[in-house]
C-alpha positions as CSV (number, residue, x, y, z in Angstrom):
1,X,0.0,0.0,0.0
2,X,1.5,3.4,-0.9
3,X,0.9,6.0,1.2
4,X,1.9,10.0,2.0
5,X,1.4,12.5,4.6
6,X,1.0,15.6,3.6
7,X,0.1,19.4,4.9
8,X,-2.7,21.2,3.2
9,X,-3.1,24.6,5.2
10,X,-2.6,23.8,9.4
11,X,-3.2,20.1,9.1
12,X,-1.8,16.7,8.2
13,X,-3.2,13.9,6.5
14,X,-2.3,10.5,5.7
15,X,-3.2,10.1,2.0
16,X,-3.2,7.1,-0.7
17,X,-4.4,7.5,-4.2
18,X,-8.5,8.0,-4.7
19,X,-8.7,9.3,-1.2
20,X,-11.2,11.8,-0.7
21,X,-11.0,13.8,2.4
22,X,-12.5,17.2,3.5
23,X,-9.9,19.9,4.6
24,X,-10.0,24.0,5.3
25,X,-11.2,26.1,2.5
26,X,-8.7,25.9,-0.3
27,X,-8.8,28.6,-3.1
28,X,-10.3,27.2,-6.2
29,X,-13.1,26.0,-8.2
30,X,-14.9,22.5,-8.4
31,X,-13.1,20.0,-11.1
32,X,-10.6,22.3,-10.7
33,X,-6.6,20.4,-10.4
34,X,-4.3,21.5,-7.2
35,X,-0.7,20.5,-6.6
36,X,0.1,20.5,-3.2
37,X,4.3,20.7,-2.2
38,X,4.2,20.0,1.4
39,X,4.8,16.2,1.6
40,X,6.4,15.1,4.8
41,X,6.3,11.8,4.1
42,X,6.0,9.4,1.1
43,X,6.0,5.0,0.9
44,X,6.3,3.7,-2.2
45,X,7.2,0.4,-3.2
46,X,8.5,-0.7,0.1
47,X,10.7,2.1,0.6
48,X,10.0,4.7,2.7
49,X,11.2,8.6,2.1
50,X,10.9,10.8,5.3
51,X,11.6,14.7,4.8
52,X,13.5,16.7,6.9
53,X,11.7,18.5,7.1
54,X,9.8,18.1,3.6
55,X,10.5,15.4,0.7
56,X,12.0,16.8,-1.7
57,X,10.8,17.0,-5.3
58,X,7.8,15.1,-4.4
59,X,4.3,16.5,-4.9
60,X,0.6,15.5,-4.5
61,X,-1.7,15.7,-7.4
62,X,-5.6,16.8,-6.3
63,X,-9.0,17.4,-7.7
64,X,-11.3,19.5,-5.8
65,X,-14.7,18.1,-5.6
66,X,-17.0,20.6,-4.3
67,X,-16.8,23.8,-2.0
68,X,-19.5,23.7,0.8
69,X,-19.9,25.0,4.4
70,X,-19.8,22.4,7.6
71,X,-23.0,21.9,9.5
72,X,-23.6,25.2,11.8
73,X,-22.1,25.8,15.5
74,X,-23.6,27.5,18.3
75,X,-21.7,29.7,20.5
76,X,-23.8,31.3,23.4
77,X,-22.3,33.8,25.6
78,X,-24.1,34.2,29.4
79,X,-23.5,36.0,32.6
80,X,-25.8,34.9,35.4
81,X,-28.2,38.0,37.2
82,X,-27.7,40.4,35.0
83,X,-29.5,39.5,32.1
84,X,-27.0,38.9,29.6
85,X,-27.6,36.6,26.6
86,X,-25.3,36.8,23.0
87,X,-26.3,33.7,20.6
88,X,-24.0,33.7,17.6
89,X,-23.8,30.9,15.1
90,X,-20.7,30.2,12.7
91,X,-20.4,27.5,9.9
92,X,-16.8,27.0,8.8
93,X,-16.2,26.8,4.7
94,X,-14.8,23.4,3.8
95,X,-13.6,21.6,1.0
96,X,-13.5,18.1,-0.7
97,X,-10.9,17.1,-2.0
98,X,-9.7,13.8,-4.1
99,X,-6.4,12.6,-4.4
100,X,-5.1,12.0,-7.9
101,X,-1.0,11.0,-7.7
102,X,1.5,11.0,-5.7
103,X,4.8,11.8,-7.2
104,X,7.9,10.7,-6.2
105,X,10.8,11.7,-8.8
């Protein structure tokens, strides 16, 4: 099984190819292809490439899928006696992402 890990904005994901995962907003379109530089590291064929701290010359190949917003959050604010009550709601832009190649020169 060939694998990666790779950063995409302030996370880290393990990755093979035809994984779809959801990550932070990333600029772009739907069907649209992104290249991502950051791998950390990459198994291939039995042999395993760590960076230090990135792999070099080895990229991640990526079709975003769709742009959408995450399900909503409530965040209440209270102080007791003195009747003081701030609802606010915030839904976090997302998007899907699947993985096309990894590229290892």
């Amino acid at each position: 099984m060939n694998y990666a890990i790779v950063k995409i904005g302030c996370q880290q994901f393990k990755i093979s190819e035809g994984d779809v995962i959801i990550t932070e907003k990333i600029i772009g379109k739907a069907k649209e292809k992104v290249i991502f530089k950051e791998v950390l590291l990459v198994f291939r064929d039995k042999k395993l490439m760590i960076g230090q701290p990135l792999v070099e010359k080895a990229k991640i190949e990526a079709e975003i899928m769709e742009q959408f917003k995450d399900k909503k959050l409530r965040v209440a604010k209270f102080k007791a006696k003195s009747r003081y009550r701030r609802v606010q709601g915030h839904r976090q832009l997302k998007t899907k992402i699947k993985i096309i190649k990894i590229s290892v020169p």
